[in-house]
C-alpha positions in Angstrom: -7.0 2.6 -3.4 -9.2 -0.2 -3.8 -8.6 -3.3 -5.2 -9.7 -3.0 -8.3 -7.4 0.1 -8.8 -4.3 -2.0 -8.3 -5.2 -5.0 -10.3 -5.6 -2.6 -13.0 -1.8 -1.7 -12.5 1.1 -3.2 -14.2 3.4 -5.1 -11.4 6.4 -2.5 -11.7 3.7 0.1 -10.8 2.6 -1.8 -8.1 5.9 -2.2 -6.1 6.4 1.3 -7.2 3.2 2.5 -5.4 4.0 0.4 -2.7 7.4 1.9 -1.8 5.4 5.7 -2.0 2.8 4.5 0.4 5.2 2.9 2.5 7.0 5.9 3.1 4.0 8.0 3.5 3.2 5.7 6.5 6.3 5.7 7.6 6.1 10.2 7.4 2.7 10.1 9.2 4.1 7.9 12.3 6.7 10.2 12.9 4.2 13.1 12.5 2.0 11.2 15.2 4.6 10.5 17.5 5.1 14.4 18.0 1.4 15.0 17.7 0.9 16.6 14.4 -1.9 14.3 13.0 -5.6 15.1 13.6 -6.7 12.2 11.4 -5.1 9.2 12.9 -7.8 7.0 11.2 -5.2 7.8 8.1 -2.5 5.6 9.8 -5.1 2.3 9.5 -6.1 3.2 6.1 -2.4 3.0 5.0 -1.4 0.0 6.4 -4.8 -1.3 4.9 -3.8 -0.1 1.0 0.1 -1.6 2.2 -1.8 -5.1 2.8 -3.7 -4.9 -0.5 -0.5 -3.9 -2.4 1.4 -6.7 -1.2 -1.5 -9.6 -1.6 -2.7 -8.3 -5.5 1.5 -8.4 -6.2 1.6 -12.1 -4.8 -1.2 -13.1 -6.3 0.2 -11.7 -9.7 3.9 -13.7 -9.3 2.0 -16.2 -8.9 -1.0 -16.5 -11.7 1.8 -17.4 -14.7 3.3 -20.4 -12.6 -0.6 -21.8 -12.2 -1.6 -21.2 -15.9 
């Protein structure tokens, strides 16, 4: 997702999406750890959209409190 995908999103959406890509991380370590994963460039690209999740919610909590 990029980041102009999730600011487009309504912050229940967000923390939604977060917990689904959460878990989908969460799925593909397991499926590396027994060596099911060919694309383990996947695994950075998660934790990547996880990071952008998070810092677009913040930012979002925090944009009534500065207006």
């Amino acid at each position: 997702m990029t980041s102009k995908e999730i600011r487009e999103l309504s912050p229940a959406e967000i923390t939604t999406k977060l917990r689904e890509t959460r878990e989908a991380l969460l799925q593909l370590k397991l499926r590396k750890q027994t060596g099911q994963v060919e694309k383990t460039h996947e695994l950075r690209t998660m934790r990547k959209d996880i990071a952008r999740l998070e810092t677009i919610a913040n930012q979002k909590k925090k944009a009534p409190v500065a207006a």
